[in-house]
N, CA, C and O atoms as a printed pandas DataFrame, in Angstrom:
     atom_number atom_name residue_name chain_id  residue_number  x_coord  y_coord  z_coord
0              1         N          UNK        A               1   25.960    9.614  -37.546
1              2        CA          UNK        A               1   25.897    8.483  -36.626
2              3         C          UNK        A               1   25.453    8.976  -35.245
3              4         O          UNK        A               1   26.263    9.656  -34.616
4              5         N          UNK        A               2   24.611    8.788  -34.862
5              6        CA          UNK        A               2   23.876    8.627  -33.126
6              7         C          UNK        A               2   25.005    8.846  -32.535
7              8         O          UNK        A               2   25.293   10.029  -32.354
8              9         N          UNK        A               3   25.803    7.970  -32.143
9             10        CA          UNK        A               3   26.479    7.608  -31.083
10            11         C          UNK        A               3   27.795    9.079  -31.337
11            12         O          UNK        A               3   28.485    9.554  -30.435
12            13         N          UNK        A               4   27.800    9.417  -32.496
13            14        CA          UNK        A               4   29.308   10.504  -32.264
14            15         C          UNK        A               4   28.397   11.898  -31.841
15            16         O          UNK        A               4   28.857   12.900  -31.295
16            17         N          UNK        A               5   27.132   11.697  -32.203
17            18        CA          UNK        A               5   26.470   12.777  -32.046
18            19         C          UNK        A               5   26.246   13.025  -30.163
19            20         O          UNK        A               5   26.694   13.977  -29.526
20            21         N          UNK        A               6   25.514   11.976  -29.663
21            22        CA          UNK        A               6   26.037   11.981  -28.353
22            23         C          UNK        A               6   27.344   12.027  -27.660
23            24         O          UNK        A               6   27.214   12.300  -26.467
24            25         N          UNK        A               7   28.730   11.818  -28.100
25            26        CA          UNK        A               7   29.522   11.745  -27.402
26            27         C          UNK        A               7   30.331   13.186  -27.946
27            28         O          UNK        A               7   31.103   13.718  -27.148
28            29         N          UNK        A               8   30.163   13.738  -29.168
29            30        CA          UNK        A               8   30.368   14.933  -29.490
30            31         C          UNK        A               8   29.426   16.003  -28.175
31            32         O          UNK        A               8   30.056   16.779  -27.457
32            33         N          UNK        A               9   28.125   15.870  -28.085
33            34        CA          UNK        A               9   27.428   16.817  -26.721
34            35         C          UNK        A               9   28.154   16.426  -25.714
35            36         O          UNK        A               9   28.765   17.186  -24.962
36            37         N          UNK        A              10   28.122   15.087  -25.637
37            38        CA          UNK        A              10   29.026   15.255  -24.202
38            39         C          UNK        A              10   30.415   15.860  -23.957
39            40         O          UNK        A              10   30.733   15.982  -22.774
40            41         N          UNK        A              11   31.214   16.221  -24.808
41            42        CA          UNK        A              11   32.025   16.637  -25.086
42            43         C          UNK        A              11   32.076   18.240  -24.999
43            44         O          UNK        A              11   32.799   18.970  -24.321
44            45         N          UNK        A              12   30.855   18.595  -26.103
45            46        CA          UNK        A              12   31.046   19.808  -25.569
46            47         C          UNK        A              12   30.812   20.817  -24.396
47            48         O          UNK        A              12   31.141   21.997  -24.271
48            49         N          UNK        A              13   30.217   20.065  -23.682
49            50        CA          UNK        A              13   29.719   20.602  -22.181
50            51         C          UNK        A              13   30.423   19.490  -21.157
51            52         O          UNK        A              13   29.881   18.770  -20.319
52            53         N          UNK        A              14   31.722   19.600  -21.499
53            54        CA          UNK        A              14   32.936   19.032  -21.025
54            55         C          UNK        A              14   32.013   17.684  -20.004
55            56         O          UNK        A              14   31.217   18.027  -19.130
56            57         N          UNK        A              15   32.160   16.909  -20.164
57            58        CA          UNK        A              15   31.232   15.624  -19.513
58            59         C          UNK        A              15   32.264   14.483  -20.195
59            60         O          UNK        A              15   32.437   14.524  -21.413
60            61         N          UNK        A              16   32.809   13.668  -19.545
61            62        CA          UNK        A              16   33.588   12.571  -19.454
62            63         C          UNK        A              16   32.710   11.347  -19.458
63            64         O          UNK        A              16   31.499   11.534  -19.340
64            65         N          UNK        A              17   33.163   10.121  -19.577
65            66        CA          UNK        A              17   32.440    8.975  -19.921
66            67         C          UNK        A              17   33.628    7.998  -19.450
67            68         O          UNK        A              17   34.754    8.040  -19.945
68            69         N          UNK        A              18   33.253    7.148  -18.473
69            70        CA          UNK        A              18   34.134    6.030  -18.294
70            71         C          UNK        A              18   34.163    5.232  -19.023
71            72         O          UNK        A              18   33.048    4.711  -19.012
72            73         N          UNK        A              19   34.980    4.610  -19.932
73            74        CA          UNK        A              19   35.366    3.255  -20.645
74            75         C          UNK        A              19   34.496    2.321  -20.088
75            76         O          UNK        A              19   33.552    1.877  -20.741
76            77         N          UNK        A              20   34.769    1.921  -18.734
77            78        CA          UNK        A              20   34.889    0.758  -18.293
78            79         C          UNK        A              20   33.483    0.820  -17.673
79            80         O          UNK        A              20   33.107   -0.085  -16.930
80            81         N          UNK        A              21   32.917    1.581  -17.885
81            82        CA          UNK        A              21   31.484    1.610  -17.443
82            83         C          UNK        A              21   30.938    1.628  -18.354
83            84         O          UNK        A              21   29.775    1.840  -18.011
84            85         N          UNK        A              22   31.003    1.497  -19.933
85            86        CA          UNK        A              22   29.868    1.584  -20.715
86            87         C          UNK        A              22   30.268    0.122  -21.866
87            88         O          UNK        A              22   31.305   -0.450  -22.203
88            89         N          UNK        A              23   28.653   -0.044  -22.208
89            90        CA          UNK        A              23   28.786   -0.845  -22.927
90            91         C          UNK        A              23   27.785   -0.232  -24.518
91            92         O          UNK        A              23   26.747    0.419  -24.400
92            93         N          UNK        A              24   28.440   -0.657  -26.001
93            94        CA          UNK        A              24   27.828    0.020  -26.491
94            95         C          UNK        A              24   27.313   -1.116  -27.728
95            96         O          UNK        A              24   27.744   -2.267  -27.800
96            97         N          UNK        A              25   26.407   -0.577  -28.565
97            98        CA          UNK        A              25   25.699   -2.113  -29.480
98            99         C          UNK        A              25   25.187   -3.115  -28.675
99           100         O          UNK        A              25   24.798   -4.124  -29.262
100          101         N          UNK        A              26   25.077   -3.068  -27.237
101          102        CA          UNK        A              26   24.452   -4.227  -27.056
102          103         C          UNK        A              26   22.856   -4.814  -27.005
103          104         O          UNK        A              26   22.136   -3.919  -26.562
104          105         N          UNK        A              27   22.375   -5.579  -27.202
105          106        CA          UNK        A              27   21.288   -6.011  -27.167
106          107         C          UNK        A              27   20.194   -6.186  -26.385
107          108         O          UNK        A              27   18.998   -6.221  -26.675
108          109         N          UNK        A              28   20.896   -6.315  -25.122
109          110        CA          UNK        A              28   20.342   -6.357  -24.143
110          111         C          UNK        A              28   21.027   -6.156  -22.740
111          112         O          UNK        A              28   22.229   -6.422  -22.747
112          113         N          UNK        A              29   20.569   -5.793  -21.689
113          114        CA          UNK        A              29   21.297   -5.054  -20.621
114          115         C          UNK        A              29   20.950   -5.675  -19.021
115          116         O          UNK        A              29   19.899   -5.234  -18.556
116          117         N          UNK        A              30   21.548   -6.432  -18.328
117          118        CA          UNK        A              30   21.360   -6.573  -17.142
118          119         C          UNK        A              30   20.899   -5.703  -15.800
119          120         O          UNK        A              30   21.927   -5.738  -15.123
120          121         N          UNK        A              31   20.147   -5.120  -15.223
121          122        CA          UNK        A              31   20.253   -3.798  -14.713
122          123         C          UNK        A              31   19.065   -3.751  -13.628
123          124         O          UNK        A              31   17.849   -3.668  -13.800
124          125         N          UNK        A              32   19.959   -3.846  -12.256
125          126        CA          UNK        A              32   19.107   -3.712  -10.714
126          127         C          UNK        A              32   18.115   -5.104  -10.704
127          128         O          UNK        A              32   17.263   -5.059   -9.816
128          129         N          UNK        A              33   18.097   -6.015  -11.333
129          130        CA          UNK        A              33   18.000   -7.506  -11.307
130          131         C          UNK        A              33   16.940   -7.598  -12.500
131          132         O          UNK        A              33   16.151   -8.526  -12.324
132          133         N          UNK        A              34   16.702   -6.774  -13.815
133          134        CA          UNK        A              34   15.818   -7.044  -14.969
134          135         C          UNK        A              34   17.100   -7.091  -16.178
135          136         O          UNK        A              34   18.316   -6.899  -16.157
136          137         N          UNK        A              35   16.048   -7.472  -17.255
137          138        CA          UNK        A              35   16.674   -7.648  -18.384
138          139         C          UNK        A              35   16.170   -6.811  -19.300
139          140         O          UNK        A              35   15.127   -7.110  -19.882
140          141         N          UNK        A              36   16.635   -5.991  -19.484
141          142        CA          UNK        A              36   16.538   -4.460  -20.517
142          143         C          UNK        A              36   16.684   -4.934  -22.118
143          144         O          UNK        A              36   17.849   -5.142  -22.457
144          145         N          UNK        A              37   15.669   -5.132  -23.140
145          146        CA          UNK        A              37   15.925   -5.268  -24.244
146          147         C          UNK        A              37   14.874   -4.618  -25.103
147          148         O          UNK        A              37   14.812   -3.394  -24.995
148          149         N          UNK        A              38   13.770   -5.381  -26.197
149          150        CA          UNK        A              38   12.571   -4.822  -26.587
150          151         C          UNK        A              38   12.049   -4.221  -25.394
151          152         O          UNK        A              38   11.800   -3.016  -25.387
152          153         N          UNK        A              39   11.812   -5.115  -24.139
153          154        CA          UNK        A              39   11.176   -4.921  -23.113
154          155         C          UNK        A              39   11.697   -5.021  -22.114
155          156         O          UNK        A              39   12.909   -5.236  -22.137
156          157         N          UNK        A              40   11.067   -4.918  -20.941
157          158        CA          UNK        A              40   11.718   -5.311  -19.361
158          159         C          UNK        A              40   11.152   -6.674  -18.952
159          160         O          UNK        A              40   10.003   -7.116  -18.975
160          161         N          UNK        A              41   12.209   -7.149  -18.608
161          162        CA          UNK        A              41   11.914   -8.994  -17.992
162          163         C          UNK        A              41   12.578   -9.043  -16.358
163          164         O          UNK        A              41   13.443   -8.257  -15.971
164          165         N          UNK        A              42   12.099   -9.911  -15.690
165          166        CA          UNK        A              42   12.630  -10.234  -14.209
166          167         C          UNK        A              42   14.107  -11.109  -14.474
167          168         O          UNK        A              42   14.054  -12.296  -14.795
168          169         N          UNK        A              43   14.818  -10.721  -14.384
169          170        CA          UNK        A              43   16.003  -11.922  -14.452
170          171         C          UNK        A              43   16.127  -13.210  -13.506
171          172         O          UNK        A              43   16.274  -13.385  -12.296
172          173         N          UNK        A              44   16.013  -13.914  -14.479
173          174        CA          UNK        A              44   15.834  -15.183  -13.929
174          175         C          UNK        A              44   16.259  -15.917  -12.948
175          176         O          UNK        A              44   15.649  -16.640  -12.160
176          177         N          UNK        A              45   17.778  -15.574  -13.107
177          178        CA          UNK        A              45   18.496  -16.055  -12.157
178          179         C          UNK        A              45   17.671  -15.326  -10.481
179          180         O          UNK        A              45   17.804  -15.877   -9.389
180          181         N          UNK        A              46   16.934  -14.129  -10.697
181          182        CA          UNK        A              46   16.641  -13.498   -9.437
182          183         C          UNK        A              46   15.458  -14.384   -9.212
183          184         O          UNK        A              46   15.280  -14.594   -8.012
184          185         N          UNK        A              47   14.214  -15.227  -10.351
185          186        CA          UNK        A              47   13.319  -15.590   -9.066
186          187         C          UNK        A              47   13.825  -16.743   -9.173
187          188         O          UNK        A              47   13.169  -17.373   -8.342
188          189         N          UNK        A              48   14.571  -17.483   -9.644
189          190        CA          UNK        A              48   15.164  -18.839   -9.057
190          191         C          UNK        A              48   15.332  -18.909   -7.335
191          192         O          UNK        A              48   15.010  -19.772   -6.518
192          193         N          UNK        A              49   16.033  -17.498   -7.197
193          194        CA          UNK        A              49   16.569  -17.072   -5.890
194          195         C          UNK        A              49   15.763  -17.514   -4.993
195          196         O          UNK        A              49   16.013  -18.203   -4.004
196          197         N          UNK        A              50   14.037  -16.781   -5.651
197          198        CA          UNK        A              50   13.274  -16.867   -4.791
198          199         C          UNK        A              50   12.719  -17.685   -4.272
199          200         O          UNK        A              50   12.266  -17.518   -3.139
200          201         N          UNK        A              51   12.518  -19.396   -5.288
201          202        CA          UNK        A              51   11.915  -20.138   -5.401
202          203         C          UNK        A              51   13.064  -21.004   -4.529
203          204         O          UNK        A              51   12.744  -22.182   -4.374
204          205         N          UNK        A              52   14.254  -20.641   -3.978
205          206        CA          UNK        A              52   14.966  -21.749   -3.085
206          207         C          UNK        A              52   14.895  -21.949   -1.583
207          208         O          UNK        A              52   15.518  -22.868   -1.052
């Protein structure tokens, strides 16, 4: 599995991981005002912003 394989490296070169900062399986990702999925999109809610 991917994911034990990464958190096993992180592990062994002692590297911690916050809970509460990660999200994992998800589909898509909110991030510095785009939408992270297949691709990168402008989040919407940001040019609404613009358009007020």
């Amino acid at each position: 599995d991917h994911l034990q394989k990464v958190l096993g490296a992180l592990e062994q070169n002692q590297l911690k991981v916050n809970k509460k900062k990660c999200s994992f399986g998800q589909l898509n990702l909110e991030y510095l005002g785009h939408i992270i999925s297949a691709g990168v999109a402008t989040d919407p809610k940001k040019l609404e912003a613009m358009w007020l």
